[in-house]
NULUM-498236 format. One record per residue (C-alpha): residue number from 1; residue in three letters; x, y, z. Coordinates in nm, 3 decimals. Each point is the difference from the previous one (the first is absolute). Example, Ala and Ser with C-alpha at 12.3 -4.5 7.8 and 13.67 -1.06 7.14 Angstrom:
{marro 1; ALA; {1.230; -0.450; 0.780}}
{marro 2; SER; {0.137; 0.344; -0.066}}
//
This chain:
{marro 1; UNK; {0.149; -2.221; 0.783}}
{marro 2; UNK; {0.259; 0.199; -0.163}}
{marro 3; UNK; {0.286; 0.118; 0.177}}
{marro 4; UNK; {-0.005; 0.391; 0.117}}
{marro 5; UNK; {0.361; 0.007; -0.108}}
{marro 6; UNK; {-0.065; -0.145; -0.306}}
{marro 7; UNK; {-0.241; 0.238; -0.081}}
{marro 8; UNK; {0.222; 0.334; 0.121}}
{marro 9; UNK; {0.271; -0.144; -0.240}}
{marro 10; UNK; {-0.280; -0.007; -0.340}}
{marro 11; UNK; {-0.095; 0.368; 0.117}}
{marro 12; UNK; {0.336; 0.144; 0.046}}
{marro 13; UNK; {-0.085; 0.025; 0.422}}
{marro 14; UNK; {0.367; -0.144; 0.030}}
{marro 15; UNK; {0.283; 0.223; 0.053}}
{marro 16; UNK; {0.228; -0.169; 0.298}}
{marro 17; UNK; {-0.105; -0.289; 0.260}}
{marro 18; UNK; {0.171; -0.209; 0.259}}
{marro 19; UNK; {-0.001; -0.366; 0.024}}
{marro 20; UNK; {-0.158; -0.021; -0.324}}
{marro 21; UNK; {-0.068; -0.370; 0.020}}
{marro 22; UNK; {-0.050; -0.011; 0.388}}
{marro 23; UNK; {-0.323; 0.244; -0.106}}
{marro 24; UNK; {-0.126; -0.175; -0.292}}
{marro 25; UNK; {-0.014; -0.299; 0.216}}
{marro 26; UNK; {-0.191; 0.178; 0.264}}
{marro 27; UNK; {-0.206; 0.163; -0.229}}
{marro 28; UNK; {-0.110; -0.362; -0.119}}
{marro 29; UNK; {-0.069; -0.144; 0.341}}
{marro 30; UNK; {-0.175; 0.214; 0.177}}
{marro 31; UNK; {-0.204; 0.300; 0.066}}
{marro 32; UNK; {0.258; 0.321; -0.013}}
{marro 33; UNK; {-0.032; 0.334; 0.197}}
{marro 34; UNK; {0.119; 0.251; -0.187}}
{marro 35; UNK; {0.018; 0.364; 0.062}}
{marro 36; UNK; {0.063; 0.331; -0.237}}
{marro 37; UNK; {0.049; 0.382; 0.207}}
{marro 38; UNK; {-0.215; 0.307; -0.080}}
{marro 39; UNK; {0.139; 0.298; 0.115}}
{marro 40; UNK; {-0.317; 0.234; 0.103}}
{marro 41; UNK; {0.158; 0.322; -0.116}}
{marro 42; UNK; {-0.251; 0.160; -0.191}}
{marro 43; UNK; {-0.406; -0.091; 0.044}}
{marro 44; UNK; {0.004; -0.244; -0.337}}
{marro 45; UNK; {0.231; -0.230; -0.153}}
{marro 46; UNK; {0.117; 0.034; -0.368}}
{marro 47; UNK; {0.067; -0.160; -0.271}}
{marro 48; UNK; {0.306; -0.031; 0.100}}
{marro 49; UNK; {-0.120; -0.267; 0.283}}
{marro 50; UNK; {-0.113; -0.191; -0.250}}
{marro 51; UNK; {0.207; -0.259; -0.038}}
{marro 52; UNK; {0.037; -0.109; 0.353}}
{marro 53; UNK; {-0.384; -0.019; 0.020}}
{marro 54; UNK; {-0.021; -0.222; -0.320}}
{marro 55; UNK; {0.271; -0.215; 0.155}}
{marro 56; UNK; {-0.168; -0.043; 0.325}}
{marro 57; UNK; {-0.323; -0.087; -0.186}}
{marro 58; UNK; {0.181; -0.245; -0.241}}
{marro 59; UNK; {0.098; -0.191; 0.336}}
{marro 60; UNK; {-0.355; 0.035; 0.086}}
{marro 61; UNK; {-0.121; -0.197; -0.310}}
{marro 62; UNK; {0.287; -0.261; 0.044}}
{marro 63; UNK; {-0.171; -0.100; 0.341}}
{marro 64; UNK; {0.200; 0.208; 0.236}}
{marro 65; UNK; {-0.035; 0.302; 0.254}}
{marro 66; UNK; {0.060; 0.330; -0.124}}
{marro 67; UNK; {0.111; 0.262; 0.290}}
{marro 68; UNK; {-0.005; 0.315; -0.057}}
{marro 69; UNK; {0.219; 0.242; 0.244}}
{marro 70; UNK; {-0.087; 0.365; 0.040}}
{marro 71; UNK; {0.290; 0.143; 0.148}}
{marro 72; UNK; {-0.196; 0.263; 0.258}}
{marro 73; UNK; {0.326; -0.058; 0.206}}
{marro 74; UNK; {0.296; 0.012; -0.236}}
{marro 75; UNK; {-0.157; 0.243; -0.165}}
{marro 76; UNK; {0.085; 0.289; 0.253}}
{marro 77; UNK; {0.360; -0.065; -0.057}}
{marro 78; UNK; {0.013; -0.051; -0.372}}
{marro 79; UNK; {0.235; -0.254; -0.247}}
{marro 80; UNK; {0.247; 0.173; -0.080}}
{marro 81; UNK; {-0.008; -0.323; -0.356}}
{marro 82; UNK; {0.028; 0.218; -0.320}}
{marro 83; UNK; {-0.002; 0.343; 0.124}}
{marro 84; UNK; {0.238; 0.255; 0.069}}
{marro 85; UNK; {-0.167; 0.207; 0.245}}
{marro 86; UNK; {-0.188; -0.066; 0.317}}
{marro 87; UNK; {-0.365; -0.052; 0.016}}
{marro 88; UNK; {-0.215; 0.241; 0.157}}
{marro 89; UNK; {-0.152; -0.191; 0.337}}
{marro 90; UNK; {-0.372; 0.044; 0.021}}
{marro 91; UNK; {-0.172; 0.039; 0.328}}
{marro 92; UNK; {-0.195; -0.304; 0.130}}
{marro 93; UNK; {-0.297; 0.129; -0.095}}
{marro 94; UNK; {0.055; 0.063; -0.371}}
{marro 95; UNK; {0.178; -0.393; -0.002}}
{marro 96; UNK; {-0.327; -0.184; 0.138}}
{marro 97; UNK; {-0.220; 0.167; -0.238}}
{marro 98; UNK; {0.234; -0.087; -0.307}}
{marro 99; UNK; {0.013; -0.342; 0.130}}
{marro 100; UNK; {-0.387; -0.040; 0.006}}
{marro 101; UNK; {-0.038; 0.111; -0.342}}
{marro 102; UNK; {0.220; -0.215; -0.111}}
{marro 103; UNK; {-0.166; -0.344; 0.196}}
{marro 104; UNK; {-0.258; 0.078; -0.241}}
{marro 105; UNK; {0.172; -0.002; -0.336}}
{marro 106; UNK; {0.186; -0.297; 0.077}}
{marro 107; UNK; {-0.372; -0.153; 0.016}}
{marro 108; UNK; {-0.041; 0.063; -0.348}}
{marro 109; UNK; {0.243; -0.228; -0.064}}
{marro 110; UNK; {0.083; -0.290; 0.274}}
{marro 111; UNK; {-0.309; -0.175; 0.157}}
{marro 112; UNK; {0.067; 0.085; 0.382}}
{marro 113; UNK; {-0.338; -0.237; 0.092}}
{marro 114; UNK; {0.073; -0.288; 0.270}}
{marro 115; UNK; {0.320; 0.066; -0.014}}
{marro 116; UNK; {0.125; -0.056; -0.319}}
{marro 117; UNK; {0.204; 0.295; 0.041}}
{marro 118; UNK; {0.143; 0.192; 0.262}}
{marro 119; UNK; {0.033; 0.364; 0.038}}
{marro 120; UNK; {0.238; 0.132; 0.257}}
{marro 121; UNK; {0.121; 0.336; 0.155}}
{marro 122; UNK; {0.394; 0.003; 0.108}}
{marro 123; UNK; {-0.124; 0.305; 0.230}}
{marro 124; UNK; {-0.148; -0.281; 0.207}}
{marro 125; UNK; {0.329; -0.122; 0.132}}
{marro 126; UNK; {0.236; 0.275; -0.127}}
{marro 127; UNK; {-0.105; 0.275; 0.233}}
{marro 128; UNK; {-0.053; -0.211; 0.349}}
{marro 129; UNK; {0.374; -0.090; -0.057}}
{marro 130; UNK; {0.247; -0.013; 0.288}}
{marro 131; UNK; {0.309; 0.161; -0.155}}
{marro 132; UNK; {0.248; -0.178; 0.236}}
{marro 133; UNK; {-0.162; -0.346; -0.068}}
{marro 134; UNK; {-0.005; 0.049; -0.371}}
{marro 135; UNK; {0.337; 0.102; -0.020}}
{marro 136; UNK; {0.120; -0.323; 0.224}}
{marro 137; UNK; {-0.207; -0.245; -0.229}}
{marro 138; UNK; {0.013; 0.161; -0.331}}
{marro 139; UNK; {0.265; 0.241; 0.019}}
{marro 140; UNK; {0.258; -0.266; 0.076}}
{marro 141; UNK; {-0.054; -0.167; -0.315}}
{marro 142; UNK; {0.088; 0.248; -0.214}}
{marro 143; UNK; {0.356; 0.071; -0.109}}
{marro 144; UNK; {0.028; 0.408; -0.061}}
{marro 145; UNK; {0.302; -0.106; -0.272}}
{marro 146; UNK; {-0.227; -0.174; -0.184}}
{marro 147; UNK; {-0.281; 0.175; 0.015}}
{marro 148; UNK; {0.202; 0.297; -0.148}}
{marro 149; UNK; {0.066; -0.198; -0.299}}
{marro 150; UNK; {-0.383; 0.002; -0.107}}
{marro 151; UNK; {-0.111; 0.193; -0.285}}
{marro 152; UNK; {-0.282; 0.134; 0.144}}
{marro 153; UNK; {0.269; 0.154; 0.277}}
{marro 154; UNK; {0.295; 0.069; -0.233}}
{marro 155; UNK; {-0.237; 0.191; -0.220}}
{marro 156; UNK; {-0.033; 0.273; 0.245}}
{marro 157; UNK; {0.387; -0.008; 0.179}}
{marro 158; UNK; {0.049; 0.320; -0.195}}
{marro 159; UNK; {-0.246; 0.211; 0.089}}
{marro 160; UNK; {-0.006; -0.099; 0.363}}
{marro 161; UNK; {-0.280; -0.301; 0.125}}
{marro 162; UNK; {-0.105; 0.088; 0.326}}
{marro 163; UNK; {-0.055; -0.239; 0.286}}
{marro 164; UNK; {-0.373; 0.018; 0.009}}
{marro 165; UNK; {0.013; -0.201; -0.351}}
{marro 166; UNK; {0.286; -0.250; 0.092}}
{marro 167; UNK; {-0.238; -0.142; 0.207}}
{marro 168; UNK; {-0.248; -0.100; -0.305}}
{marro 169; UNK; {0.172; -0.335; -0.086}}
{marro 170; UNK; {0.001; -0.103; 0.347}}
{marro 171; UNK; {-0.389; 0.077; 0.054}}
{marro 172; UNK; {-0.107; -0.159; -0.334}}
{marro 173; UNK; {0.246; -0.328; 0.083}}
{marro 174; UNK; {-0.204; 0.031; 0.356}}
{marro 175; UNK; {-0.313; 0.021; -0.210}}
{marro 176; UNK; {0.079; -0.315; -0.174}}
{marro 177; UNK; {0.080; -0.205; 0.337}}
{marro 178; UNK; {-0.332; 0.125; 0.162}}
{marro 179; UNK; {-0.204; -0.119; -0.280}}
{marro 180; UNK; {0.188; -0.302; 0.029}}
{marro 181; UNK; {-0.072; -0.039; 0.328}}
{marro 182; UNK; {-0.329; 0.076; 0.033}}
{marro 183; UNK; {-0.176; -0.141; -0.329}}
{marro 184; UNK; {0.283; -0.247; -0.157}}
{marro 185; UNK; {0.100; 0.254; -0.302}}
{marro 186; UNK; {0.299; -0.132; -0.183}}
{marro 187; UNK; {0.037; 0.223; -0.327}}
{marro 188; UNK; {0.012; 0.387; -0.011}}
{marro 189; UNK; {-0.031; 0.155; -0.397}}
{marro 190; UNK; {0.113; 0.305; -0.080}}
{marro 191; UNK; {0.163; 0.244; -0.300}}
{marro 192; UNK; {0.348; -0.089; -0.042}}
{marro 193; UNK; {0.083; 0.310; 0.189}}
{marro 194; UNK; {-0.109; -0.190; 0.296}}
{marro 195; UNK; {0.229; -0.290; 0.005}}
{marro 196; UNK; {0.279; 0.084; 0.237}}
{marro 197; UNK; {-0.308; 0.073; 0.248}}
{marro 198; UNK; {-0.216; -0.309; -0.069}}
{marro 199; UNK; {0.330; -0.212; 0.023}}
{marro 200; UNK; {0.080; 0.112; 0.305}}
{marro 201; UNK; {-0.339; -0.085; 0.117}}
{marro 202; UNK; {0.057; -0.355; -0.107}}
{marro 203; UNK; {0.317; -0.035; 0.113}}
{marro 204; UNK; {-0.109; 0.125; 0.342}}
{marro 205; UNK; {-0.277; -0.253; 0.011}}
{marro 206; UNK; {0.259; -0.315; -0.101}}
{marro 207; UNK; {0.269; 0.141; 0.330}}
{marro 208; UNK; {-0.296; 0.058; 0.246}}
{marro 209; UNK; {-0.239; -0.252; -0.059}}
{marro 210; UNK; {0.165; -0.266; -0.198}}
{marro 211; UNK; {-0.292; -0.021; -0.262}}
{marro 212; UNK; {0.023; 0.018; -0.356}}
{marro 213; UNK; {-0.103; 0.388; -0.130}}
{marro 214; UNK; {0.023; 0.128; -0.374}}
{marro 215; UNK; {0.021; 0.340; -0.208}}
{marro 216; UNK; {-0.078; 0.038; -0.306}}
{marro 217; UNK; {-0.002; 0.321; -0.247}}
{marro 218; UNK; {-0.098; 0.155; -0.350}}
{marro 219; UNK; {0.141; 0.233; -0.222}}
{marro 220; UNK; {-0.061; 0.362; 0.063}}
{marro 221; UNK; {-0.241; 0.105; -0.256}}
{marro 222; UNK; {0.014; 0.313; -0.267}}
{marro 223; UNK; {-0.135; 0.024; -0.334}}
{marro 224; UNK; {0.121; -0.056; -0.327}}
{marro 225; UNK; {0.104; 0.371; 0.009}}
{marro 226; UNK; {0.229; -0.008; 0.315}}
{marro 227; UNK; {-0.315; 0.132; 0.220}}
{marro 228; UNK; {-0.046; -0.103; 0.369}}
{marro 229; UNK; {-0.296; -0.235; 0.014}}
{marro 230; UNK; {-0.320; 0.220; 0.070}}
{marro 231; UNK; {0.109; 0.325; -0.103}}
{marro 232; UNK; {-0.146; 0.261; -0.240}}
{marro 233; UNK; {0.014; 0.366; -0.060}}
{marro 234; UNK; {-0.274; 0.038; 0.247}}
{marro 235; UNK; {0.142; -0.174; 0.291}}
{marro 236; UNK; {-0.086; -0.348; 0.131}}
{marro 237; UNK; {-0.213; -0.254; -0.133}}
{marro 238; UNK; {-0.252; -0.055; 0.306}}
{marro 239; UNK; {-0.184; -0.311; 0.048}}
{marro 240; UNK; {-0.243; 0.214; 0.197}}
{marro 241; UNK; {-0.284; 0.133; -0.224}}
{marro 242; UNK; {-0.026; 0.336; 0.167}}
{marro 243; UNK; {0.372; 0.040; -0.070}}
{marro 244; UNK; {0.037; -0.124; -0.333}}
{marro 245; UNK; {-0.379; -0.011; -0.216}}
{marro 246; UNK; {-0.043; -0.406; -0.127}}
{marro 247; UNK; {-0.011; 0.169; -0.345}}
{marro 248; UNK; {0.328; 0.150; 0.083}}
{marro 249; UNK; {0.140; -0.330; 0.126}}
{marro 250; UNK; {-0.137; -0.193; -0.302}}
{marro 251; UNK; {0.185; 0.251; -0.294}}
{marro 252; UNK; {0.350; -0.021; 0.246}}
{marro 253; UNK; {-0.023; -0.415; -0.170}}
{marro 254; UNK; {-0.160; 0.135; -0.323}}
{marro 255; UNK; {0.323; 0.180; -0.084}}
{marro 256; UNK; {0.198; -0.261; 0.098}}
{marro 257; UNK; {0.352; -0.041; -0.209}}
{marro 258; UNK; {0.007; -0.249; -0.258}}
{marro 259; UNK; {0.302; -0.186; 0.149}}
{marro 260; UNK; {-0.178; -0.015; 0.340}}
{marro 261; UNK; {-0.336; -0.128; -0.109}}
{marro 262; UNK; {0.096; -0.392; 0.106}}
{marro 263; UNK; {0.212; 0.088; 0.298}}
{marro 264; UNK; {-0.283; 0.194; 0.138}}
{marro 265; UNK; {-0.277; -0.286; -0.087}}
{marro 266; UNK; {0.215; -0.204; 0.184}}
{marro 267; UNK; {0.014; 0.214; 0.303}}
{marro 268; UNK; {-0.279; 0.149; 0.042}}
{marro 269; UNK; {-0.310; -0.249; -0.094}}
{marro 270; UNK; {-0.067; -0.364; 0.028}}
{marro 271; UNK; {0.001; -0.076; -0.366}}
{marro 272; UNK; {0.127; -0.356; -0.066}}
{marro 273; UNK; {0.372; 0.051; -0.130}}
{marro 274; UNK; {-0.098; -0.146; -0.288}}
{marro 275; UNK; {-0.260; 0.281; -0.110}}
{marro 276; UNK; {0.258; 0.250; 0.136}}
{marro 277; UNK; {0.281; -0.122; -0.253}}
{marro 278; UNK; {-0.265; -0.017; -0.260}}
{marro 279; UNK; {-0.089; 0.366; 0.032}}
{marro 280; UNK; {0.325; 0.124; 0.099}}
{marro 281; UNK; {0.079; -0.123; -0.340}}
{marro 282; UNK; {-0.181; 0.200; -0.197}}
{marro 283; UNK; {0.120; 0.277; -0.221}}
{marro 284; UNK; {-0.074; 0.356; -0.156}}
{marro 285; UNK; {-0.386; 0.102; 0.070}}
{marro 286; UNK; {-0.125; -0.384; 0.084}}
{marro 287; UNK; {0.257; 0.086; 0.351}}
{marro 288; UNK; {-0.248; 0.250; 0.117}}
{marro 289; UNK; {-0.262; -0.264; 0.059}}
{marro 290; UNK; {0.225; -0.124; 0.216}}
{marro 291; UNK; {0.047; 0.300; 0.153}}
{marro 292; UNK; {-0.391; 0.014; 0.048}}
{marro 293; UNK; {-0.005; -0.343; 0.134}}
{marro 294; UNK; {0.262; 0.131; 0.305}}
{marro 295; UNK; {-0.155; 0.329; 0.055}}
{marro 296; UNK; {-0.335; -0.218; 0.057}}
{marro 297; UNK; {0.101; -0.242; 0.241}}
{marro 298; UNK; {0.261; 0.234; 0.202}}
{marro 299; UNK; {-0.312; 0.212; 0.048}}
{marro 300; UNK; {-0.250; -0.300; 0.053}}
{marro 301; UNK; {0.246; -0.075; 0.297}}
{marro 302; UNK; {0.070; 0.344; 0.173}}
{marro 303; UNK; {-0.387; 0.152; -0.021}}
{marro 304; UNK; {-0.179; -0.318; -0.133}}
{marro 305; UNK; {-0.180; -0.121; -0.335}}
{marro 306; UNK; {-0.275; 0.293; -0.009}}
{marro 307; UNK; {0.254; 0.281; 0.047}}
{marro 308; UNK; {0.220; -0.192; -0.293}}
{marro 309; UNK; {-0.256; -0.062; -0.246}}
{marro 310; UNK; {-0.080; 0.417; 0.075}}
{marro 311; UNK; {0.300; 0.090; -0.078}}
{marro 312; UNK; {0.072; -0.216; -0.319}}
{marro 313; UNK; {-0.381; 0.113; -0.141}}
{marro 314; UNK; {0.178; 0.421; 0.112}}
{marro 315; UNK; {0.320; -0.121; -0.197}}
{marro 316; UNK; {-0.175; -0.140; -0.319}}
{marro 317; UNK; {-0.208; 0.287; -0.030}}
{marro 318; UNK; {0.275; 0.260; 0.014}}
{marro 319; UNK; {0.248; -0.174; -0.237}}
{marro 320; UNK; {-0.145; -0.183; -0.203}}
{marro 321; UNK; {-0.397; 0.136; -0.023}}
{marro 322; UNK; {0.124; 0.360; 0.070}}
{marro 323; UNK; {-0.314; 0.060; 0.223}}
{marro 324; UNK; {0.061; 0.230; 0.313}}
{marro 325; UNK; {0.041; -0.346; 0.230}}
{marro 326; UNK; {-0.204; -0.162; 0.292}}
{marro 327; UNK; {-0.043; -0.019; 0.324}}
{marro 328; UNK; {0.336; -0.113; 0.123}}
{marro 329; UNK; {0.183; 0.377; -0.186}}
{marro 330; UNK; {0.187; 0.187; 0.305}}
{marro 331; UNK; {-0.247; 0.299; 0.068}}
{marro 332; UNK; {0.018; 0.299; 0.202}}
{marro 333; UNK; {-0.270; 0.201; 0.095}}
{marro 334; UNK; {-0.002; 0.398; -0.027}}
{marro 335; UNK; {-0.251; 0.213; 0.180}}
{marro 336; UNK; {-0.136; 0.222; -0.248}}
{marro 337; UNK; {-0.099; 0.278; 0.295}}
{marro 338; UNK; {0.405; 0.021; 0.089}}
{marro 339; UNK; {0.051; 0.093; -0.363}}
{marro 340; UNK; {-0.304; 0.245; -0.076}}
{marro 341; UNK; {0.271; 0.150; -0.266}}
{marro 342; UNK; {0.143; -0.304; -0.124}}
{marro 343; UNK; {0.301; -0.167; 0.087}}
{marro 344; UNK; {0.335; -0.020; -0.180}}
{marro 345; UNK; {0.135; -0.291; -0.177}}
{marro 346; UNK; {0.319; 0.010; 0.223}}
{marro 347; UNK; {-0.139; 0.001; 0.294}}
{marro 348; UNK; {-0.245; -0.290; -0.114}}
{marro 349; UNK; {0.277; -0.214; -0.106}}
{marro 350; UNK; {0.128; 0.082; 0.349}}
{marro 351; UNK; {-0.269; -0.094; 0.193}}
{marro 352; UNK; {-0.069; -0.340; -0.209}}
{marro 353; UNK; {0.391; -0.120; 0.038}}
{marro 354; UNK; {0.078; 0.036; -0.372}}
{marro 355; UNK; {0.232; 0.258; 0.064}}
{marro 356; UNK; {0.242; 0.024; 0.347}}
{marro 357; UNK; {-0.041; 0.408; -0.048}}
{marro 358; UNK; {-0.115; 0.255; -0.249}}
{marro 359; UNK; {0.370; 0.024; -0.101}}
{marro 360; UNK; {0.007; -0.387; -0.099}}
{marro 361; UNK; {-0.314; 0.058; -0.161}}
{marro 362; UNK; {0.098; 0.295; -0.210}}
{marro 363; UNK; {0.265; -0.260; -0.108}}
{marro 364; UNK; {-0.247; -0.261; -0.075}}
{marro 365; UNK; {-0.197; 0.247; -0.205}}
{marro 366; UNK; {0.312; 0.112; -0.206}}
{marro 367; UNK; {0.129; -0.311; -0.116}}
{marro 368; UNK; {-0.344; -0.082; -0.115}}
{marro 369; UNK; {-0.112; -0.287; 0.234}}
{marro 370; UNK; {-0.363; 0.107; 0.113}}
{marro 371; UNK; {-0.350; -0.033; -0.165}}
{marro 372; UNK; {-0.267; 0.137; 0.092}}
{marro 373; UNK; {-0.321; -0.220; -0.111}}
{marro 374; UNK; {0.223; -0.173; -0.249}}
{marro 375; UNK; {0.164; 0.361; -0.145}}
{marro 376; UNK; {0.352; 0.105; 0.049}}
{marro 377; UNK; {0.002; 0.271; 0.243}}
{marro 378; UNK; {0.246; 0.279; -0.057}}
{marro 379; UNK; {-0.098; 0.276; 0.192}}
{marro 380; UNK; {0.171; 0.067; 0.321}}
{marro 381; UNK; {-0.216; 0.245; 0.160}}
{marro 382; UNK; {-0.371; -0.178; -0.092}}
{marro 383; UNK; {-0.260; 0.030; 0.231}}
{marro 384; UNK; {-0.293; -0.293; 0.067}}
{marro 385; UNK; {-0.334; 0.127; 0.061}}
{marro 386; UNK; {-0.222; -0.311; 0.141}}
{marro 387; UNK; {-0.278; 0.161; -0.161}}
{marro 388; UNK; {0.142; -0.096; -0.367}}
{marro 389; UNK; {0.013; -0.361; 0.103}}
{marro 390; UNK; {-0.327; -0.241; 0.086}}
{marro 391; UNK; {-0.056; -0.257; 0.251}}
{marro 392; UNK; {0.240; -0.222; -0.101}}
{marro 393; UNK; {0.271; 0.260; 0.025}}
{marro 394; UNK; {0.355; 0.034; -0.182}}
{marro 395; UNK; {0.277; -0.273; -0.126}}
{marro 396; UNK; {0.363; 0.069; 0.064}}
{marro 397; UNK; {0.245; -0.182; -0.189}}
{marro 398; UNK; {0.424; 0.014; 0.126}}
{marro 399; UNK; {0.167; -0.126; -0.272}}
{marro 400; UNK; {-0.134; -0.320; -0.161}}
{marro 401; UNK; {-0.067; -0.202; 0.294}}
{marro 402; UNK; {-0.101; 0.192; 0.324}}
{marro 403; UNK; {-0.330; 0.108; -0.027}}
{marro 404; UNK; {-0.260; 0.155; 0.272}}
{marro 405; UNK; {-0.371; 0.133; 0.032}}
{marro 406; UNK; {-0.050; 0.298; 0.178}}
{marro 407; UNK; {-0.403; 0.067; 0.125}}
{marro 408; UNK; {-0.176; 0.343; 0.082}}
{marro 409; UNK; {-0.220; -0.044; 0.239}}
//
């Protein structure tokens, strides 16, 4: 069996990691626990998530058990890692119906049958906690001196951290120590944002229990363009259909960067390395079957092989037969009753997402990036009547990748 941290090394999973050697070892002799934190604040994860899934399922196929933490308790305080400002805190409510969402994406990934990974919800022991007990096991571990000298702290020093989020490092260190306790985890992963918390996990584990306990961490991803992992002009990339269409999901690969073609393969599918070097290699127009091959097996993973091969039949059709797509096209229905005098094109590209407002989509009309059933559209003021159009309704094109179906029904 090859070794997980061999693996994270050939995929570029490796960013920091303590006791390198002392893990390896490990790693070779025995079944590993191993645990990566979801914070539930929004119904889905993103792409963004994506490579601490794909590392817990790596461990997975190396023979070990994947844990998956949704953070229903840490949540309501919020890390303060990477951000300037704090978090909103979302009620209870809101948190355990993220957090059930999620469970179910993570499925799509990690087998969770007899055990073969573990899903867990920090709420569980988080909220029940006895402040004055905490503080006397955990709190006295913790130097405030040193904790100051974190980036994740230091970061924010400036424009004032509040109490509420000092307390984050302690509860994810306490994290660590109750999954140590309870079902013999010994490695937390994380984006290197996360190491001063993750090594004071292990380091807490190592004083209190005198066991052996690892971090390890991965770069923090953008694109080849300086762009946070994820992002577009239209917000998030969802892994949640409803959020994000499959079609959607599949084009955010399609139009991939050149120079991240083979990074991506290598985070984001289970191609052998070899076949990832071998298309990452490629050059000119022979790099966008590459780019197919990615958008294909990302997809295949998030919504499965039927929504994928949907999506690549919608692709093919619109770039390279110039047909009006398939079934997997982002569609939005219209009434035609609520419209018995048609409806304007700003307001349509409005209601379908294209546009944020009628004042971005004046914008978008002006600078020439909208078609209309494959014409140019340059008039501001048009109005759609559903009558001209038949039952398979109207093709909207924003500039030469984003395109969307709108029905009159």
């Amino acid at each position: 069996m090859t070794n997980a941290l061999d693996v994270f090394q050939e995929r570029g999973f490796f960013k920091q990691v303590t006791h390198e050697d002392e893990l390896r070892q490990t790693l070779a002799t025995r079944k590993v626990t191993a645990y990566v934190g979801f914070d539930p604040t929004a119904d889905s994860l993103h792409v963004g998530h994506l490579m601490g899934i794909m590392a817990l399922a790596h461990l997975q196929r190396t023979g070990h058990q994947p844990m998956a933490l949704v953070g229903g308790g840490t949540v309501m305080i919020g890390d303060p890692s990477g951000r300037t400002e704090l978090r909103q805190i979302l009620s209870p409510e809101v948190i355990n119906q993220n957090a059930n969402k999620i469970k179910k994406q993570l499925g799509n990934y990690l087998n969770f049958g007899d055990d073969q990974a573990v899903l867990v919800n920090n709420a569980d022991w988080i909220l029940p906690l006895n402040y004055i007990e905490f503080l006397r096991e955990i709190g006295s571990q913790f130097s405030v001196n040193r904790m100051l000298t974190a980036e994740c702290f230091r970061a924010r020093m400036e424009r004032g951290l509040s109490f509420i989020e000092f307390n984050y490092m302690l509860l994810q260190a306490y994290d660590f120590l109750l999954l140590n306790r309870k079902y013999g985890c010994v490695l937390q992963m994380g984006g290197d944002d996360q190491w001063s918390n993750i090594l004071a996990g292990a380091d807490l584990i190592r004083r209190l229990e005198g066991k052996a306990a690892f971090g390890l961490t991965w770069p923090l991803l953008t694109t080849a363009s300086g762009k946070k992992m994820g992002k577009t002009e239209a917000g998030a990339v969802w892994l949640d259909p409803a959020k994000t269409e499959p079609f959607a999901f599949y084009q955010y690969w399609r139009n991939t960067h050149d120079a991240d073609v083979e990074r991506f393969l290598a985070y984001f599918t289970f191609l052998p390395m070899d076949e990832v070097r071998r298309l990452g290699a490629l050059q000119d127009r022979e790099i966008n079957e590459a780019k197919k091959i990615l958008a294909f097996e990302a997809t295949k993973l998030a919504h499965g092989e039927e929504e994928a091969r949907k999506a690549e039949k919608t692709a093919e059709r619109l770039f390279e037969d110039g047909a009006a797509g398939g079934g997997a096209l982002p569609v939005t229905s219209v009434e035609k009753a609520a419209y018995p005098e048609g409806i304007s094109l700003l307001d349509l590209l409005v209601l379908t997402k294209l546009a944020s407002s009628k004042k971005e989509g004046r914008r978008l009309i002006d600078q020439g990036g909208l078609q209309l059933e494959k014409q140019p559209v340059t008039e501001v003021g048009l109005i759609i009547n559903p009558a001209d159009y038949g039952s398979n309704g109207l093709l909207l094109q924003k500039g030469k990748k984003v395109f969307h179906k709108v029905e009159f029904k």
